[in-house]
Structures are given as C-alpha cells and as structure tokens.
N, C-alpha and C positions, 0 to 999 in steps of 0.2 A: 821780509821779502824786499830785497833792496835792488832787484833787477830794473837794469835800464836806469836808476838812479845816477850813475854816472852820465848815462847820454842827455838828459835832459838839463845840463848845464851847458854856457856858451858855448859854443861853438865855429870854428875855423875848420874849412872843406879841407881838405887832402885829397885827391885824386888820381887812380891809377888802375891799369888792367893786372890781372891775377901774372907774371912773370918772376922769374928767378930776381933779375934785379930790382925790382920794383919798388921796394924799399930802399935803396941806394939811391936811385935816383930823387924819388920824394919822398923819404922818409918822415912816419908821422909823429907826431909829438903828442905831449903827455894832453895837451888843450885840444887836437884835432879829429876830427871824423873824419874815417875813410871810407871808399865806396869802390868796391870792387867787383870786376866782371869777369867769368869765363866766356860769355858770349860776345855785347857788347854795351857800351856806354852811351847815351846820347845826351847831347847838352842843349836845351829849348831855352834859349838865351830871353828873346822875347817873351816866353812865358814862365820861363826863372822854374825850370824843370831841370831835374838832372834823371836819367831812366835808366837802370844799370840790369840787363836780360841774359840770365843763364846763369843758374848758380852764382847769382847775386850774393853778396855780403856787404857787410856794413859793419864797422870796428870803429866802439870809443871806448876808450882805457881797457877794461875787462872785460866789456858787453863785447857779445857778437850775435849780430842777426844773419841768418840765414835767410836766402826766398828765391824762387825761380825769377822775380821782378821784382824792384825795390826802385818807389818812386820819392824823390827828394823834394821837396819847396823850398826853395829860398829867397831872401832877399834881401840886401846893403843895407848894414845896420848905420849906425850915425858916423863911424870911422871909416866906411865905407868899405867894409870887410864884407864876406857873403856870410849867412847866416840860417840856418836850415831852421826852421819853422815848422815843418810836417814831413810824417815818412809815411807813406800808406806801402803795404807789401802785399804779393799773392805768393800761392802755391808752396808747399812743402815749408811752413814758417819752423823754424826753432832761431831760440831766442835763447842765448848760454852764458851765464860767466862761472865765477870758480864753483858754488855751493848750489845754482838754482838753475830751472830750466827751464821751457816752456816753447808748447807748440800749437799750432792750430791749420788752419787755412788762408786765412788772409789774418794781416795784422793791420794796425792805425796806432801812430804814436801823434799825440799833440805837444809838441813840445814846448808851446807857451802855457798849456793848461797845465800841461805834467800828466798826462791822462795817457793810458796806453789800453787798445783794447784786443784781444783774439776771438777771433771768429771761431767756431763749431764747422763742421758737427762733430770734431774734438777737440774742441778748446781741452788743454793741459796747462796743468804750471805742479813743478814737486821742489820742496828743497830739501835738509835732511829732516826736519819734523811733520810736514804736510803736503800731501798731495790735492791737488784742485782739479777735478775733471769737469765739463760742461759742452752739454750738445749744443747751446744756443752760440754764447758769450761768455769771454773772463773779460771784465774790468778792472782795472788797477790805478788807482790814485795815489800818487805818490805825498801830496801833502802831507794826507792823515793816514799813510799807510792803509789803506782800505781796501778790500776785493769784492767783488759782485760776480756770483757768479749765475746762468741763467740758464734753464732748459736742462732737464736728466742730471742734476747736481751729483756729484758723489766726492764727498771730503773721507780723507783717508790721514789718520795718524796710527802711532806706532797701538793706541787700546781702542781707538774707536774707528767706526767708521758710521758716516752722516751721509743721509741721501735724501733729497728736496726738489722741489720745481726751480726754487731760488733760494739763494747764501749768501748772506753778507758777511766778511768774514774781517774783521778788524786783528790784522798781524801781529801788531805792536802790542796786543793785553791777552791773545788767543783766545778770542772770543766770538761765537757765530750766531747768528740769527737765522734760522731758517723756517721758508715757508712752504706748505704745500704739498702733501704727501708725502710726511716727513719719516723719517725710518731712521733710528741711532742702532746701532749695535756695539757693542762692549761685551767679546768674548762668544757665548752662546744667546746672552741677553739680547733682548730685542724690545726695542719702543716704538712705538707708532702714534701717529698724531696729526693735525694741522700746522702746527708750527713748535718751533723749541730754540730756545737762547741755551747754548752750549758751550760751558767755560773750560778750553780743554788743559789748564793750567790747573784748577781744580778736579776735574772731572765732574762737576757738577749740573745734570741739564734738567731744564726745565721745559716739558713739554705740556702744551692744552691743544683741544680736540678741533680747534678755531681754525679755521685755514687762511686769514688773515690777522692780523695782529691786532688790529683795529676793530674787527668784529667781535659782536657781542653774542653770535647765535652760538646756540649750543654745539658740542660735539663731544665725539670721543675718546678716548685716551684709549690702549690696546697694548699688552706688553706680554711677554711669552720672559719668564725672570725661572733663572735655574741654581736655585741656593748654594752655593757652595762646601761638601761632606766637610762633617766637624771632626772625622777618623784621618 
C-alpha cells in the first residue's frame, strides 16, 4: 500500500483553478503539489491557509485527491519556500493513483508524521490483493507500512475474507491482527472467535475465543468446516 507515499515528501505549492490552460500557464513539476478548484480558492495568508471548495483536487506525482473541500497548511520552510504541513479534506474523499484506491468522508494527511487517516462510515481502501472497509477509521502509517482499521472491519482478498471490530493490518508481510468479533471465511468455512492473527501469505490463521489479546479469560472458538469430497 504505497498510496500518498509520494505526497508526503517535500513539497513546492503550484497553484491554479481547473481551466483548459492552466497547465501552461503554471505548470507542475515532478517536486510540486497542486491544488485545484471548480469552485473556488481562497488564500488566509495570515493564517497560512490555502481552501480550495468545489470539486476540490489535489495532485503530487501520481496521487490524486478528490474532496468537495480540501484545506492546506503551510509554512516557509528555511529557504523560505512555502511548505504544506497538513491537508484535512471533507465530502465525497477518493484518494487514487495507478494500482490503489480509497475513499471515505473526511480525510487528514499529516505530512510531518507520514500519518493519513479516513473517516467512516465508509472508510474504503482496495488495491489488486486487498480490500479494507471500515465504519469507523482507516489509518495508515507510512513508515512501517501499517493499517488500522476501526468499527464493522471487513478485509477482503481473493480466498479469505476477515471481519472484526478492529485490524491491524501490516502490508509489507500480509499479516493481520484482529480483534473482536471476529468471523474469517475461506470458501464455505467459517471461524469465529475473539481475535485471530491472520497470515494471508500463508493462509494460516490463528484464532482464541479472547476478545482482547491481552486477556486471559476464557472464550470460545465456533467454526462451521466443510471437508472437501475425495471423488
């Protein structure tokens, strides 16, 4: 999951309304973020705000954000360039480049932390191996590649499909942690549990009836398993 991996490197503004020339005139470069408006742009110079309303976008290299609103922070970095620092967005988010996708309600990028997160009540993100749905929250940390996903979980690949309260979903080894009335399916198989670490590389999961990871009280495991004819 390498979305928005590009935006969260330095950054140089570009600025422009959505027109036929508009690239001629400022055209953006392979180092700049641009911010584009059907509606329109407003720039809060004293409050180092840039506000771009109406079928909002936002382009750096491959990423594109979509948003009815997409708000900018910035501020003069040591060479006294402008430097965006925070994007928070509302309404209608998708978040695109070539292989991944992702949508919700409101979006938050921190782009010193590297942290991006989508709001519910359908957080989405799919690329060609996994889909990510959540009613709460997607989080996404770009350091360690990591996802969090929060509220009505439901992780989709091409033999399983995982559903939990919460997912923690580690990209880079495809591997999940899931807590909380937890349900795996693989075909007509069915598991149920309090939680399960699930290696979808393996396909190997491990579920206990615990509904925290950390607790120790009992629980119980539940599975509906449909043997495969040996004819």
């Amino acid at each position: 999951m390498n979305l928005l991996r590009i935006i969260f490197f330095g950054i140089v503004l570009s600025l422009h309304h959505q027109t036929s020339a508009a690239d001629a005139i400022l055209p953006v470069g392979k180092n700049s973020l641009s911010l584009d408006a059907a509606g329109s742009v407003e720039w809060r110079q004293k409050e180092q705000l840039l506000i771009a309303t109406g079928k909002a976008v936002v382009r750096k290299g491959e990423i594109t954000l979509n948003a009815d609103e997409i708000t900018a922070s910035y501020r003069d970095d040591p060479e006294n360039k402008m430097e965006i620092y925070k994007i928070t967005a509302v309404g209608n988010i998708l978040i695109t480049n070539k292989e991944e996708s992702a949508r919700g309600s409101r979006a938050f990028i921190d782009l010193e932390k590297q942290v991006l997160i989508i709001f519910g009540p359908e957080a989405y993100f799919s690329n060609h191996d996994i889909s990510i749905s959540a009613s709460n929250q997607l989080e996404y940390f770009l350091d360690n590649q990591r996802a969090i996903a929060r509220g009505g979980v439901i992780v989709k690949t091409l033999n399983e499909i995982l559903e939990a309260d919460q997912v923690e979903y580690d990209l880079k080894n495809q591997r999940a942690e899931a807590v909380g009335e937890v349900r795996v399916k693989r075909g007509k198989n069915i598991l149920l549990g309090g939680n399960a670490t699930i290696d979808f590389k393996s396909g190997i999961s491990r579920i206990s009836g615990t509904k925290a990871k950390n607790s120790k009280a009992p629980g119980t495991v539940r599975g509906v398993i449909f043997p495969q004819s040996t004819r």
